[in-house]
N, C-alpha and C positions, 0 to 999 in steps of 0.2 A: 563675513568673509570665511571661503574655506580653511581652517586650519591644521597643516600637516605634522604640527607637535604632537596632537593627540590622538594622531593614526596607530600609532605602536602600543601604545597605554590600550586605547580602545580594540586592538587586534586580540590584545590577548584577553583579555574578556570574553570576545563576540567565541575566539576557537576554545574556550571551557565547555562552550555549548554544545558544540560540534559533535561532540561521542556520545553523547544524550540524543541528538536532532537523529543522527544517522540510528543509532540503536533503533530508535521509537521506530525510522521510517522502513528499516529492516523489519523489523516483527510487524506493521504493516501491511508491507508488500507482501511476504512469506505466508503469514498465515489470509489474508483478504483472494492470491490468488489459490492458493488451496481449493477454497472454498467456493471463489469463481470459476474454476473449472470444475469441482462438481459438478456444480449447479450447470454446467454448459455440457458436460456428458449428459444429463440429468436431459435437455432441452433436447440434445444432439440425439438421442435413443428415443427422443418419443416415449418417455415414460409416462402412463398416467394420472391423472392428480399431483404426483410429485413436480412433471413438467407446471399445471398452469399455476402451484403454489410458488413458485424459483418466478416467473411471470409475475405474478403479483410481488412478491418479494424487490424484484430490481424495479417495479413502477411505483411501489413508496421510497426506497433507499437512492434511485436519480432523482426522484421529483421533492423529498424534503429535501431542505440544505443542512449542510452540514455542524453548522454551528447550532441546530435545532437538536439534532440529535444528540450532538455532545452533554447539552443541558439535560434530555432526555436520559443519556445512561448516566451523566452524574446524580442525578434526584433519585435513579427507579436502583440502578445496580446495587450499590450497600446492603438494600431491603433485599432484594433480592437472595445477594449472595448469604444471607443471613436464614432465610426463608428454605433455603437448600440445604443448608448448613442443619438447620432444624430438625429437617423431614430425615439425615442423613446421624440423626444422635448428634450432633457435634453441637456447641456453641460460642460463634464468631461474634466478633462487631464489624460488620461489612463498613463502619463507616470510617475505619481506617486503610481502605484502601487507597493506593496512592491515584493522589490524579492523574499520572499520565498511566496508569493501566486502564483508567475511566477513558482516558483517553484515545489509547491504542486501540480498544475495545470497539468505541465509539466508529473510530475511523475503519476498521475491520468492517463493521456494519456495512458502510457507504461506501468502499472502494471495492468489496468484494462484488458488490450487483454489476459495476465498470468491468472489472476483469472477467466476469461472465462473459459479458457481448464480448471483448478482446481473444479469449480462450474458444470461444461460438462461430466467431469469424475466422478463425487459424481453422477450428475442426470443418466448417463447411468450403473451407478454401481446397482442400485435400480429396484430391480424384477416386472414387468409390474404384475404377477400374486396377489401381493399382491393389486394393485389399483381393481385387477377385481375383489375379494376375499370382498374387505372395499363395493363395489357398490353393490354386489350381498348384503350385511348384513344393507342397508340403508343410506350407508354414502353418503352426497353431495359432491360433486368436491371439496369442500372448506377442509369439513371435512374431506377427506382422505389426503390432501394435509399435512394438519396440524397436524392431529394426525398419522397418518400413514409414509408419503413419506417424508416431512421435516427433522424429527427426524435423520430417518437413512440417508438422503443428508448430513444433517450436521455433522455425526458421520465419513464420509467419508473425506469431506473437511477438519474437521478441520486440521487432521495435515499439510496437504499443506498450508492450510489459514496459519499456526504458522509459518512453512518456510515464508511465504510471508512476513512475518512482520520483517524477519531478513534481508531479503534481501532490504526493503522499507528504512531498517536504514542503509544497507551498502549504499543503491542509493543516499539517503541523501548527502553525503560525496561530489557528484560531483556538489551539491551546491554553493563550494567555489569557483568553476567558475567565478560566478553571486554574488559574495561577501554576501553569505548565510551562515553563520557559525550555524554549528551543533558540533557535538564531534570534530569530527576526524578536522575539521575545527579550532576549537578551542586552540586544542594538539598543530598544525602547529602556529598558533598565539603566545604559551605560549612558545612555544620552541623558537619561534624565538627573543624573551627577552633575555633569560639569555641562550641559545645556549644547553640546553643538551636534545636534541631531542629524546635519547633513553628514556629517562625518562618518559618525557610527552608522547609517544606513547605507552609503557607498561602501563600507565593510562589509556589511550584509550581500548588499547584492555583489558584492567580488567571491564571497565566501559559497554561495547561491551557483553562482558561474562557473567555478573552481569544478563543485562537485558535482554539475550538471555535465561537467566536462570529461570527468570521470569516468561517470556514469555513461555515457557516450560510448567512450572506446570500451570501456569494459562490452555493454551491448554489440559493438560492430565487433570485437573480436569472439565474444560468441558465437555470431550468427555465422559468421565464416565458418567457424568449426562444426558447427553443423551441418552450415551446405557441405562440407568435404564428406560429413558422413553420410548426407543421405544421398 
């Protein structure tokens, strides 16, 4: 039977997590689309070898799963960052880095290849007439970028970017692997005290909903403010 005593007990457990879950899915999101819009100018310009290495790159990081990689930067990173460390004078012991920077790392890998094609489909959604339209009227490469092409890239992404961020908190969750506790980490923690698991995981997912909800308006009040700018 569901029991509503241990909603409160179990609430304030599951939101300890919470500043942890969101932090991780911040530097995430932050640094993965960075990266994926490089790598989608990189596409978008026709460059090079650089273009079909960003190619290759996003059809290993969609096609492993994620929990493969995780195990992946947990085993190779430590040695790694040690190996750098070496070549650079210094001497670390990479294998006290904490798990959930193994982590964020990890997820960096695999969501940046996503926000590629997300930042790739804003940049080819955006009419080549208007850049010719801003050059013929005086504007520099900079200034049509800015005032012109930006505006409406970013009016396209955002809603994919807002999915992203949902999906960066559900990736989260296969942290507990690598003994990373975020929510859903946490719920399986608190549940396994006092055993009534349906509980702590309708906490979860209200906690889940909460910040998806968020994350929502936050999204739609952006993108308004950008359609007014561009």
């Amino acid at each position: 039977m569901f029991n509503s005593e241990v909603l409160l007990p179990d609430l304030w457990d599951l939101l300890g997590a919470v500043p942890v879950t969101i932090g991780m899915a911040v530097l995430v999101f932050i640094f993965s689309t960075l990266i994926g819009s490089l790598f989608a100018m990189i596409e978008y310009r026709k460059i090079p070898v650089l273009r079909e290495l960003v190619v290759v790159y996003k059809v290993i990081f969609k096609g492993v799963p994620m929990v493969v990689v995780i195990f992946l930067v947990y085993y190779s990173l430590p040695s790694i960052l040690q190996s750098m460390a070496s070549l650079a004078g210094y001497t670390i012991n990479g294998y006290w880095t904490p798990n959930w920077v193994i982590l964020v790392v990890a997820l960096i890998f695999c969501v940046a290849a996503f926000q590629a094609e997300v930042v790739k489909g804003a940049l080819n959604s955006f009419d080549t007439g208007q850049s010719d339209a801003a050059s013929s009227l005086g504007y520099t490469g900079f200034q049509m970028f800015r005032r012109v092409m930006f505006p409406q890239v970013v009016v396209a992404a955002i809603p994919d970017l807002a999915n992203s961020i949902m999906v960066i908190m559900k990736a989260l969750s296969l942290g507990f692997a690598i003994e990373v506790v975020d929510i859903f980490a946490q719920s399986q923690l608190t549940a396994a005290l006092n055993f009534y698991y349906l509980e702590a995981f309708v906490l979860a997912v209200i906690i889940y909903m909460v910040i998806a909800y968020i994350v929502t308006q936050i999204a739609d009040k952006t993108e308004k403010a950008f359609r007014l700018r561009a």
